[in-house]
Residue, then its C-alpha position, 0 to 999 in steps of 0.5 A: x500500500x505504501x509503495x502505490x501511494x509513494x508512487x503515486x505521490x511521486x507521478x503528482x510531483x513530476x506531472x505538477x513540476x512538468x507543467x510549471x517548467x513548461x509555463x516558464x520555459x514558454x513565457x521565456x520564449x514568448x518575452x524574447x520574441x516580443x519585448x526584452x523584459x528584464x527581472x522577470x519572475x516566471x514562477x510568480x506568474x505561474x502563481x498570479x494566473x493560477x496556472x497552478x491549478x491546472x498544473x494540480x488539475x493534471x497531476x491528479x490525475x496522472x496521480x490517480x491513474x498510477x494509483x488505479x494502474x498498480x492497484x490493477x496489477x495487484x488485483x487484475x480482476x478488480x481493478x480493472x473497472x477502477x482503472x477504465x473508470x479514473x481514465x475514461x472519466x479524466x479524459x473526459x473532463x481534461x478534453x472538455x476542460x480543455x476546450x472550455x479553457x480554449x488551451x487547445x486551439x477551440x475559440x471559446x476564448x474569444x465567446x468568453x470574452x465577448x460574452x461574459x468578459x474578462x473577468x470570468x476567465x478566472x473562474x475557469x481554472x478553478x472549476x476544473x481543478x474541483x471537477x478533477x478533484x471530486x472525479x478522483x474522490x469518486x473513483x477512489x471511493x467506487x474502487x474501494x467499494x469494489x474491492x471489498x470481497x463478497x462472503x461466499x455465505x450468507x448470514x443465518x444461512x446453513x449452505x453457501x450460495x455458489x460463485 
């Protein structure tokens, strides 16, 4: 049990440390292009624009998808509903998280600004950081109500049911 959780812990912490030097390395790309900015701090940004969240957002999920990943090696049978579960269902929400954001090409950027304004963009990153998390709460706790073994008797019964 340790080792899934240390595992899983670790795939968090590089997801999350990925993410963060991908955001620094892009901003540093994108000051040389435009402007020449000096003493910028690229990590307080990531931290200003909440990029964290998302940051977090992936490594949950990659975090829970390990755990599920080993707990179905440990149990092949049973975790295997776990695992399809936890990736099916954070792939859903990252494809549509995604595309709410517009951080893969969809233009719902420019209906978001043209429609609510600037200032609900924030609201989106947060959400998908809470949809991510309330997904993996719920994997979580499917799995382990799955992986309660059944009694092969009943209570109060002299024969057992068969298998």
């Amino acid at each position: 049990m340790k080792k899934k959780i240390l595992l899983s812990l670790g795939a968090f912490v590089v997801v999350l440390a990925l993410h963060a030097s991908y955001f620094v390395l892009q901003g540093k790309k994108l000051a040389e292009r435009w402007v020449m900015m000096n003493d910028t701090n690229y990590f307080q940004l990531y931290v200003e624009r909440s990029e964290y969240l998302i940051g977090a957002s992936y490594a949950l999920a990659i975090g829970f998808s390990v755990f599920a990943l080993l707990r179905f090696l440990e149990t092949r049978k049973k975790g295997f509903a776990g695992l399809v579960g936890g990736i099916t269902l954070t792939g859903v929400l990252y494809v549509a998280g995604c595309f709410l954001l517009g951080c893969c090409g969809s233009p719902m950027l420019a209906v978001y600004l043209t429609l609510f304004g600037s200032s609900f963009l924030g609201f989106t990153k947060p959400l998908t950081f809470g949809l991510t998390f309330a997904s993996i709460v719920v994997g979580y706790i499917w799995m382990e109500r799955k992986s309660v073994p059944e009694p092969d008797c009943c209570e109060g019964e002299e024969e057992c049911k068969p298998t």
